[in-house]
Backbone as a printed PyTorch tensor [residue, N CA C, xyz], in Angstrom:
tensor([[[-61.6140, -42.3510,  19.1570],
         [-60.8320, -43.5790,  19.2100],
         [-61.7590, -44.7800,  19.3950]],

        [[-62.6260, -44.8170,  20.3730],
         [-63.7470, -46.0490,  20.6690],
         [-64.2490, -46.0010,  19.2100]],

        [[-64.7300, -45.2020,  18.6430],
         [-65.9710, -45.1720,  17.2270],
         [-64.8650, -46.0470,  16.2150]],

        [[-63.6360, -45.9390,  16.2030],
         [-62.2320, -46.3570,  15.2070],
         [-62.5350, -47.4110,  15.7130]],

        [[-61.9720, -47.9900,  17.1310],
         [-62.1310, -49.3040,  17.4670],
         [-62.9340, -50.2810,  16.8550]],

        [[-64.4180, -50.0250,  16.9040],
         [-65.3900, -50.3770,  16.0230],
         [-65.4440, -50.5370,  14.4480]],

        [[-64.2670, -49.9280,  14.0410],
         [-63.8610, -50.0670,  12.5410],
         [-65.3980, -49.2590,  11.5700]],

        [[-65.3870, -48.2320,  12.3640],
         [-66.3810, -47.4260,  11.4920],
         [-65.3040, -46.0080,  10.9340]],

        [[-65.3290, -46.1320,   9.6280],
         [-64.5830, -45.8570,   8.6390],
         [-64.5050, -44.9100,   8.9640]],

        [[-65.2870, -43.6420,   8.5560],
         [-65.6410, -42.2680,   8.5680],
         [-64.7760, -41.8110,  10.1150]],

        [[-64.9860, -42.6280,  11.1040],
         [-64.1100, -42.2980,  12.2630],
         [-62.4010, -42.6970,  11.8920]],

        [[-62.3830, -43.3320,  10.9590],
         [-60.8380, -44.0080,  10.8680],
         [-60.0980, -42.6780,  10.9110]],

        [[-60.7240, -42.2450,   9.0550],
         [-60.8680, -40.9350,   8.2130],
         [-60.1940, -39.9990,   8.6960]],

        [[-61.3050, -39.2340,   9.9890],
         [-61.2670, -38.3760,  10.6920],
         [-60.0610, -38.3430,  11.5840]],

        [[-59.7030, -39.6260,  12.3540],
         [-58.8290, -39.7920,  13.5720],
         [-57.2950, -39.5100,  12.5290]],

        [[-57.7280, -39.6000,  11.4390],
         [-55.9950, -39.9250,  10.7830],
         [-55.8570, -38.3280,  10.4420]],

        [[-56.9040, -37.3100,  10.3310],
         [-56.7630, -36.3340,   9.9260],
         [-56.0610, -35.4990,  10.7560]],

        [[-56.6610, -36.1920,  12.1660],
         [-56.3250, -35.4170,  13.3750],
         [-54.9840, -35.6300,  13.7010]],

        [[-54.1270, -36.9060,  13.5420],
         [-53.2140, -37.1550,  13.3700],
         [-51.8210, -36.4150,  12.3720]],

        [[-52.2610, -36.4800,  11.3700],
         [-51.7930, -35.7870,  10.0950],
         [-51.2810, -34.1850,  10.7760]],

        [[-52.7250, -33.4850,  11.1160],
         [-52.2810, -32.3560,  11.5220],
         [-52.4070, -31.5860,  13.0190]],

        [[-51.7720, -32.9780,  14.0460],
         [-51.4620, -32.6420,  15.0100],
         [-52.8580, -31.8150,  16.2530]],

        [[-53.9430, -32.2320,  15.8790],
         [-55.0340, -31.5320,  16.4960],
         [-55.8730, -32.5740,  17.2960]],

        [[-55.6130, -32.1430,  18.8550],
         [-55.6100, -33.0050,  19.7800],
         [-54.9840, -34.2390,  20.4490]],

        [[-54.0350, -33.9190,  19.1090],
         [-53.0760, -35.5770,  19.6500],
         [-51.9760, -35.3810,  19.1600]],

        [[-50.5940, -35.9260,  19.3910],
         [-49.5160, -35.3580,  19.1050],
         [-49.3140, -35.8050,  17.7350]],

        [[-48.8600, -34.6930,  16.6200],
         [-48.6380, -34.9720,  15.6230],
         [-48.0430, -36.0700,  14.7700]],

        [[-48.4100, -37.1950,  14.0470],
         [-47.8590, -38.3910,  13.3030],
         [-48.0350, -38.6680,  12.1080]],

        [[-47.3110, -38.1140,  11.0070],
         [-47.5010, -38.3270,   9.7190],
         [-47.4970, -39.8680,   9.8230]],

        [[-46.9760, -40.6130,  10.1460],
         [-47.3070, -41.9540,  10.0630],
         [-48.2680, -42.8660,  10.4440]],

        [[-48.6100, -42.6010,  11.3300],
         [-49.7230, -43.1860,  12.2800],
         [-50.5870, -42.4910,  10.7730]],

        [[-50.7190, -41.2200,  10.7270],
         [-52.3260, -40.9040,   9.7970],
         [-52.1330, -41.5820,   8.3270]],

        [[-51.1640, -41.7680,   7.9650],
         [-50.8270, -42.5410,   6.7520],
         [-51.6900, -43.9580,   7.1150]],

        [[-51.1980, -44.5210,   7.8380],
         [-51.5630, -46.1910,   8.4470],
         [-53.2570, -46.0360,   8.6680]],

        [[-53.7280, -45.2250,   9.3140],
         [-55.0440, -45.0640,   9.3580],
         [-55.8890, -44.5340,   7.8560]],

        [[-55.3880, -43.8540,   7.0580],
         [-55.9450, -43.7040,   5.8640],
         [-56.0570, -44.7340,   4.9680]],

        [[-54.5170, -45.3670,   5.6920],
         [-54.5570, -47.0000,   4.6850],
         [-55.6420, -48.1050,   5.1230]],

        [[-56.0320, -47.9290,   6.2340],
         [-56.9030, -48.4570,   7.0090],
         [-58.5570, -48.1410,   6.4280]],

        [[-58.2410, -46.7160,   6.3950],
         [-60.2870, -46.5060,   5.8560],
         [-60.4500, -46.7240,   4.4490]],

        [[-59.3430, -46.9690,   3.6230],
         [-59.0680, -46.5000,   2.4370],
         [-59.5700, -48.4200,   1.8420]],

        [[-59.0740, -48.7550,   2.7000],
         [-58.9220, -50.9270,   2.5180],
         [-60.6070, -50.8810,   2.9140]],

        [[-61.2050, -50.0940,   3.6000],
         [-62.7250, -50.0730,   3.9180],
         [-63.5300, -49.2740,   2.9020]],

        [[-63.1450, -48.8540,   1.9100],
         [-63.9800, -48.3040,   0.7180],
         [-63.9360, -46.9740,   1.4200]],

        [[-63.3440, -46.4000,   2.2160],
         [-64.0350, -44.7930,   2.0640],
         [-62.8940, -44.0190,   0.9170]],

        [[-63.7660, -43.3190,   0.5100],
         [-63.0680, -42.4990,  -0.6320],
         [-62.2420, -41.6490,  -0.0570]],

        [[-62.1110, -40.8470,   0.9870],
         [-62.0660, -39.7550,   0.8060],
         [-60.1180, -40.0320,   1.8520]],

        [[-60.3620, -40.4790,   1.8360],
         [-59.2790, -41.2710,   2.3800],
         [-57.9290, -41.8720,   1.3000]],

        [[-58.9430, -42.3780,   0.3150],
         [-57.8280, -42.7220,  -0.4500],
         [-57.0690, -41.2490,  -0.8830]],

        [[-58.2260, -40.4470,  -1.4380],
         [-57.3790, -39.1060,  -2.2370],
         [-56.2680, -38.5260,  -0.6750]],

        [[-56.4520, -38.6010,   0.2770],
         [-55.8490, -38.2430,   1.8340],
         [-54.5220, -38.8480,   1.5660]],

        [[-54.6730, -40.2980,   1.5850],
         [-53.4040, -40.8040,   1.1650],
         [-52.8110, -40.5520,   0.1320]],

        [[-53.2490, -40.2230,  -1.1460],
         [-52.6120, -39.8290,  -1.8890],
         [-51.5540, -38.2890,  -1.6080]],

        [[-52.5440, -37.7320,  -0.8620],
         [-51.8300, -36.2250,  -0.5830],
         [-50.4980, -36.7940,   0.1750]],

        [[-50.2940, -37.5180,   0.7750],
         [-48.8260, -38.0170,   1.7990],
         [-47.8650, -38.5380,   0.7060]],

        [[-48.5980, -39.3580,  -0.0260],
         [-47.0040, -39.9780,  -0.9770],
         [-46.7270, -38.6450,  -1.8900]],

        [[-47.5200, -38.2080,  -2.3450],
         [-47.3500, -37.0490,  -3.0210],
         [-46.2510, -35.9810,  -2.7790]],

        [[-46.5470, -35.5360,  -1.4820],
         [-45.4950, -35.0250,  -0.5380],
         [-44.7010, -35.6750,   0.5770]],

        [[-44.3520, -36.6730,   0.4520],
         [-43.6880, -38.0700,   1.6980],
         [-43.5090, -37.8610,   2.5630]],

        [[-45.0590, -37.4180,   3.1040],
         [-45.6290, -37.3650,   4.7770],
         [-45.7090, -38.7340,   5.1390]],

        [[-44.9070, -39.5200,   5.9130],
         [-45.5550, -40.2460,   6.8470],
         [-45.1960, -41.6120,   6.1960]],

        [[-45.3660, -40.8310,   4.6020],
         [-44.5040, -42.2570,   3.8380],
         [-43.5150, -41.9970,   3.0550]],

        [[-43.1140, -42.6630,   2.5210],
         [-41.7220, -42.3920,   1.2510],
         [-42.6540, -41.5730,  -0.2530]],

        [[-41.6390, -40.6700,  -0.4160],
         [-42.7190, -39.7080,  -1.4260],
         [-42.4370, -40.7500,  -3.0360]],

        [[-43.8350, -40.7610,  -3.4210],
         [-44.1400, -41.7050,  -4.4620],
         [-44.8080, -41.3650,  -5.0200]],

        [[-44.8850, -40.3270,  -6.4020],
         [-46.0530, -39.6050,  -7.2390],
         [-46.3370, -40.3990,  -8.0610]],

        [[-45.8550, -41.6570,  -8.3330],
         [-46.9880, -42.3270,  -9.2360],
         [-47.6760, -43.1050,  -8.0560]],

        [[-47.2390, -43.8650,  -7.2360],
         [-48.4840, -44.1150,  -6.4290],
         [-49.8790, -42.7980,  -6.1030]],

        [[-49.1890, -41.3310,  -5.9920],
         [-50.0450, -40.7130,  -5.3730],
         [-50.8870, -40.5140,  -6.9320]],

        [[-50.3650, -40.2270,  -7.7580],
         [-51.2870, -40.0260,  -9.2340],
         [-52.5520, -41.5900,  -8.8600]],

        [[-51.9190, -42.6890,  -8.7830],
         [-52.7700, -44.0370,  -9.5280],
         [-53.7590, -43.7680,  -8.1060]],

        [[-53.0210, -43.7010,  -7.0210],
         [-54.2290, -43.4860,  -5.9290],
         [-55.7520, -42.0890,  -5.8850]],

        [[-55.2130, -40.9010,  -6.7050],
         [-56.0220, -40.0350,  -7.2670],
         [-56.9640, -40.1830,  -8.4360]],

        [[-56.3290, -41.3260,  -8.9680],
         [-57.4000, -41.5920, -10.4620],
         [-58.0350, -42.7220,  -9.0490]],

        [[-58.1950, -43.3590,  -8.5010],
         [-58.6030, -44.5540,  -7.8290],
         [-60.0680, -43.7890,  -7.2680]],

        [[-59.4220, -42.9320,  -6.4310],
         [-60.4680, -41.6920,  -5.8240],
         [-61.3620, -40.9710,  -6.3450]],

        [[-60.7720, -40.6530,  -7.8720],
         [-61.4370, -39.9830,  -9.1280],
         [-62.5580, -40.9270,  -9.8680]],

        [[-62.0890, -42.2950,  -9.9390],
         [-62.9570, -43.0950, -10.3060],
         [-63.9620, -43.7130,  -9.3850]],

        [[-64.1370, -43.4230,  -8.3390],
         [-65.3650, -43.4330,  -7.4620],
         [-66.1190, -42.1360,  -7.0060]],

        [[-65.5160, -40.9790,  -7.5880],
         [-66.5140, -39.6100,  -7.8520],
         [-66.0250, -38.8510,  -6.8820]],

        [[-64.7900, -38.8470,  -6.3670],
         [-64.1020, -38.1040,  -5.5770],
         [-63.7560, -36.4690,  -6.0970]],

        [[-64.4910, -35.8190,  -6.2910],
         [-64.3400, -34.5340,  -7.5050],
         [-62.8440, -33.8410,  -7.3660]],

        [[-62.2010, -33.8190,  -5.6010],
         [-61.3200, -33.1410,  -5.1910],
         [-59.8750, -34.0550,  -5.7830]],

        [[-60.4300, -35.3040,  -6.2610],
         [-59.5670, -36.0310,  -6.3900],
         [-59.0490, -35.9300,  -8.0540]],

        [[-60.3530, -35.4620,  -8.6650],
         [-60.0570, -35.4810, -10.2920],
         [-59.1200, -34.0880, -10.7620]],

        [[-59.6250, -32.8260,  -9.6350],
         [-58.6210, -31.7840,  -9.6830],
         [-57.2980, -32.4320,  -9.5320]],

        [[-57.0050, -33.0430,  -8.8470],
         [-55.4430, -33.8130,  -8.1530],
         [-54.9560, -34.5120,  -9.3160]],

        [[-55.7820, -35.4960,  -9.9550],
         [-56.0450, -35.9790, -11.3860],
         [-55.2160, -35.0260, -12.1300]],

        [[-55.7200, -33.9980, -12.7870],
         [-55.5760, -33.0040, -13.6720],
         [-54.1710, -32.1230, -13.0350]],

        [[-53.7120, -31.6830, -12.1010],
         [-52.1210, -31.2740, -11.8210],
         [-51.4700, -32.1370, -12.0750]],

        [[-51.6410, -33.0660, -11.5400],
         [-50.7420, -34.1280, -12.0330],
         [-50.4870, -34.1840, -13.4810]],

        [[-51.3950, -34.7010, -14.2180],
         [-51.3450, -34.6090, -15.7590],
         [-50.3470, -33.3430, -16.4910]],

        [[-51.0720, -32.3300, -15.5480],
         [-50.3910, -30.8110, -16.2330],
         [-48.9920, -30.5610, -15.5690]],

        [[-48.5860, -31.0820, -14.8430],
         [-47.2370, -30.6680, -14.4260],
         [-45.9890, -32.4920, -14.3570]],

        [[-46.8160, -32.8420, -14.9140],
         [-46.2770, -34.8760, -15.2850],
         [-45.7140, -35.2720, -14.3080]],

        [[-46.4920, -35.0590, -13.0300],
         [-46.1530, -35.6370, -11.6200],
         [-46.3230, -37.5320, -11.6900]],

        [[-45.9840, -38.2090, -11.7190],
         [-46.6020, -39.4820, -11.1290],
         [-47.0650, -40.1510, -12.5690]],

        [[-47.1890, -39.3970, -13.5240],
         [-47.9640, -39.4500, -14.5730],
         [-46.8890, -38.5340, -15.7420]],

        [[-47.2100, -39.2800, -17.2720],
         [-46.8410, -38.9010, -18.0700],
         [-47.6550, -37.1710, -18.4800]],

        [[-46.5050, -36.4820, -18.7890],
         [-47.4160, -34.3790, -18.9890],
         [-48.6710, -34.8490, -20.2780]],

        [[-49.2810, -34.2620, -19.6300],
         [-50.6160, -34.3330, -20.8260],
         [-51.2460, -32.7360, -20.9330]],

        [[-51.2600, -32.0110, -20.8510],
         [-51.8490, -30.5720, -20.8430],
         [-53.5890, -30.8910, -21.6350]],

        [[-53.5120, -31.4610, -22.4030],
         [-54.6690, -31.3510, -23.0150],
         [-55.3820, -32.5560, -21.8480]],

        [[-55.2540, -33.1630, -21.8230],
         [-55.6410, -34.0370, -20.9290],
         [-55.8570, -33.4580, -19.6770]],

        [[-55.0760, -32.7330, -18.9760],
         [-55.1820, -32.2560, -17.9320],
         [-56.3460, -30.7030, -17.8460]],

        [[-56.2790, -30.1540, -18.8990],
         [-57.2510, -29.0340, -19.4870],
         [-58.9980, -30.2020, -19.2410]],

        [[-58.5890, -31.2160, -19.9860],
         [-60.1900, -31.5210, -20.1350],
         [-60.5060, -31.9920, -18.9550]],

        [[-60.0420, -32.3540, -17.7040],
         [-60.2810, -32.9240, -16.7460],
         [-60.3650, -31.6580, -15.5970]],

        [[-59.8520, -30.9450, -15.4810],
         [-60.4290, -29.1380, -15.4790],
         [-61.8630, -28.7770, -15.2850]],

        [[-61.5650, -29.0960, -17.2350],
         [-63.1700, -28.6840, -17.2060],
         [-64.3410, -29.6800, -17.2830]],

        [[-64.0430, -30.7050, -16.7440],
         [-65.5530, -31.5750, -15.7970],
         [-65.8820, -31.3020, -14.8240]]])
């Protein structure tokens, strides 16, 4: 919490994770939403694809698969690899995003 205070990202990250899944602190899909939105406004990547996983499934926020798709290409386009898999379901099952199979095949296999 002090290291967050300080607005050092990587601690935001972490504290929202802990949040998310209830480990050490009482469980808050919302609170870890707000904090991902938090590291996410600070450039950390890994955070954005995080948030994406909540709208995706409307943890914490209102479930929104094209936000969670545009927030996965966002993640994907700063080299988030876990994020381009997320990328590619989406595509292949036309979550958030128009069905592309071939599209979703080639993004697979990068």
């Amino acid at each position: 919490q002090q290291a967050m205070d300080k607005g050092h990202v990587e601690a935001i990250n972490n504290l929202a994770i802990l949040y998310e899944n209830g480990k050490g602190v009482e469980k808050d899909e919302v609170k870890a939403a707000q904090l991902y939105q938090q590291a996410m406004d600070k450039g950390h990547v890994e955070a954005i694809n995080n948030l994406a996983i909540l709208y995706e499934n409307g943890k914490g926020v209102e479930k929104d698969e094209v936000k969670a798709a545009q927030l996965y290409q966002q993640a994907m386009a700063k080299g988030h690899v876990g994020a381009m898999n997320n990328v590619a379901v989406c595509y292949y099952n036309g979550k958030g995003v128009e069905k592309d199979e071939l599209k979703a095949v080639q993004l697979f296999q990068q």
